[in-house]
N, C-alpha and C positions, 0 to 999 in steps of 0.2 A: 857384720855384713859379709856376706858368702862373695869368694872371688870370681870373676868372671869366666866363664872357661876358656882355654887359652886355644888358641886355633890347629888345628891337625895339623896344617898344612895340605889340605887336599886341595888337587885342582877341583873347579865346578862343573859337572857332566856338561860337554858337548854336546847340546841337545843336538845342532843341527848337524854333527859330525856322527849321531846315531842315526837321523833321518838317512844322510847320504846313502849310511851304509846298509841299510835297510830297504834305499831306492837300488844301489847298486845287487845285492843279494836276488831282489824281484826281478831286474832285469836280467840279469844271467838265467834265471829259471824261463824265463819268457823267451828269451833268444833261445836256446837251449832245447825249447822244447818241454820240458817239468811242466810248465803251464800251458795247456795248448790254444790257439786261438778262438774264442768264445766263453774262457773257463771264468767263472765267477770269480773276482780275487776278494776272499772271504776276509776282513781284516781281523774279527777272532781267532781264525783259524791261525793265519798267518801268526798274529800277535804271540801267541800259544807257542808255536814251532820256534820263535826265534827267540821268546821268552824277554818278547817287550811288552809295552803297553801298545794301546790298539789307535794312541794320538799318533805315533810316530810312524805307524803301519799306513795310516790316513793319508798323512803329508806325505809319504813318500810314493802313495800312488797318484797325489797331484801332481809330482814331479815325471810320475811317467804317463801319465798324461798331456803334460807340456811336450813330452816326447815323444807323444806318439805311439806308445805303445799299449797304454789303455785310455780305455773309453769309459765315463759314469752315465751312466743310465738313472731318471732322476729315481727315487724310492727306491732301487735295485741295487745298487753299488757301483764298484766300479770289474770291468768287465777288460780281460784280455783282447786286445785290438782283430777283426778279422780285418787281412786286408784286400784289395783290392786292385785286378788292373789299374783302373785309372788311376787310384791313389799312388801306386809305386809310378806312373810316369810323372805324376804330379811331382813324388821324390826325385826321381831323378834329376827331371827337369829343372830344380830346386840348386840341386848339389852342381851345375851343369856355370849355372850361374855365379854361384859363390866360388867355384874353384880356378872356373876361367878369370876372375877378378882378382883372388887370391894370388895365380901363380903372375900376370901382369903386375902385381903390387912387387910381387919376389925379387920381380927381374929389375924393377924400378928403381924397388928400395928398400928390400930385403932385407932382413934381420942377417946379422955375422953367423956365417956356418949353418944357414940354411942347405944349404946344396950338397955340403956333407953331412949333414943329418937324413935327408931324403936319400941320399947313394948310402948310408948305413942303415935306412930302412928296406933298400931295395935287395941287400945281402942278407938281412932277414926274411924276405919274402924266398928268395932263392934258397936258403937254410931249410927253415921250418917244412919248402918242400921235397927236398930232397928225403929229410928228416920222415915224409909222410905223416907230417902232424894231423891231428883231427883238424873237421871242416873249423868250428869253431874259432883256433887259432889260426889259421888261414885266416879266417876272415877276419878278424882282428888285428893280424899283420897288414892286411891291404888296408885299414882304416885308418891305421899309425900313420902310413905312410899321407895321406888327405888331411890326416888332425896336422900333422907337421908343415903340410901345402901352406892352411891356412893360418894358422900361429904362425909361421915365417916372412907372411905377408904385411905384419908387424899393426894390422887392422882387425881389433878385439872384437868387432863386429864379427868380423868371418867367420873367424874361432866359434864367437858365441852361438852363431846362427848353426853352425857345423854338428858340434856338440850336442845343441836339440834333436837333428834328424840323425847322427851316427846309430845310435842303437837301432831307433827305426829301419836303416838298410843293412845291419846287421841280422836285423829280425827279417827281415827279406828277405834272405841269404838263405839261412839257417832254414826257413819255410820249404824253400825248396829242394833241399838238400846239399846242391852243388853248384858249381857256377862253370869250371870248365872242368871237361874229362883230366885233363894234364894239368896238377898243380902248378910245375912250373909255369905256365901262360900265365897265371897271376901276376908271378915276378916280371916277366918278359913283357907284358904289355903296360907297365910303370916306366920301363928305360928310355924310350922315347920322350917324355915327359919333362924328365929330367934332364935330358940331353939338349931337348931346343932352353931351358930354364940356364943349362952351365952354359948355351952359346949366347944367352942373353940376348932370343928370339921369340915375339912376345906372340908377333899369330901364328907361329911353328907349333908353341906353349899349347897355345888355346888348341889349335888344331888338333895337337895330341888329347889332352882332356876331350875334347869331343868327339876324336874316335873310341878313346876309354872307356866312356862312362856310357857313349850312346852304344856301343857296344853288351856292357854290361847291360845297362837298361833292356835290350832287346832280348839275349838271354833270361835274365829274370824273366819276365812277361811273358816268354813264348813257355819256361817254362813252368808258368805259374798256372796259365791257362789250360796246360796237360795236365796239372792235376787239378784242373778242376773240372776238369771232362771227367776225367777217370772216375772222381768222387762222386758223379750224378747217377 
């Protein structure tokens, strides 16, 4: 009787630790620009280039779908998100809520070393523009700083909710190119934030978030709206 063969030792492929990474790869091209809004996301093709199977390429466009950044079309596939005024105040509006809750959780009952984690986000936002990083990280540094709002609000709801719509207003961003002429303003309009959060001032908090974000939101919008005059 033949002995049994004895075990390699191999771990068992991560399937869902290849979807991630195959969601996160799409979404970079999508933020990025590589896929432009409207574009077919072909899952052969895709499959092909990253030299997976075409299941994983699947699941991972469910994924950004949940997020917001494509759309399935039924018999068509799934489709790079065009988006829209109303959608982005929809966004905002979204993020307006979860963060003014977020930062009142902070101030209440707040995760240890929240407040120096956001003032060591906020010397990143300062850095990266001095540094004159691309839009990209920019925008990625401001979203740090919001992922951190809400994980420190110590309510995994927040986080969770946050998470679905970040790429989505990163791809907002990205759409339009810029958000202020003077990188620094990124940085400079977070410190407030933070400041009524360390004086453990809950409608100073909110109040900053809503000049923040409503802020932002109008920028995007107005100028999302120029390019789509332009485009006609």
């Amino acid at each position: 009787m033949a002995n049994s063969p004895r075990s390699t030792g191999f771990e068992p492929l991560d399937r869902e630790g290849l979807v991630q990474r195959v969601a996160t790869r799409l979404s970079k091209a999508i933020v990025t620009g590589q896929l432009a809004p409207g574009a077919r996301l072909s899952e052969s093709v895709v499959a092909r280039e990253l030299g997976v199977s075409r299941a994983p390429v699947r699941e991972a466009a469910r994924l950004l779908e949940n997020s917001g950044l494509v759309t399935y079309r039924a018999n068509r596939g799934f489709f790079v998100r065009e988006t829209s005024v109303e959608a982005l105040n929809d966004l905002y509006e979204l993020r307006l809520v979860i963060e003014t809750a977020a930062a009142r959780r902070v101030i209440r009952d707040g995760l240890d070393g929240t407040i120096d984690r956001l003032a060591a986000q906020i010397a990143v936002l300062h850095r990266v523009a001095e540094d004159e990083a691309d839009m990209l990280t920019q925008v990625e540094a401001d979203m740090e700083f919001h992922r951190l709002l809400c994980a420190g609000s110590g309510n995994p709801k927040f986080l969770h909710v946050f998470e679905q719509i970040a790429a989505e207003t990163e791809f907002s961003i990205m759409v339009i190119g810029r958000l202020y002429d003077d990188a620094r303003k990124i940085a400079e309009t977070h410190e407030p934030i933070l400041d009524a959060i360390r004086r453990g001032d809950p409608e100073a908090a909110e109040a900053a978030l809503r000049l923040h974000i409503g802020e932002a939101q109008e920028l995007v919008t107005r100028q999302f709206r120029d390019l789509d005059r332009n485009a006609d």
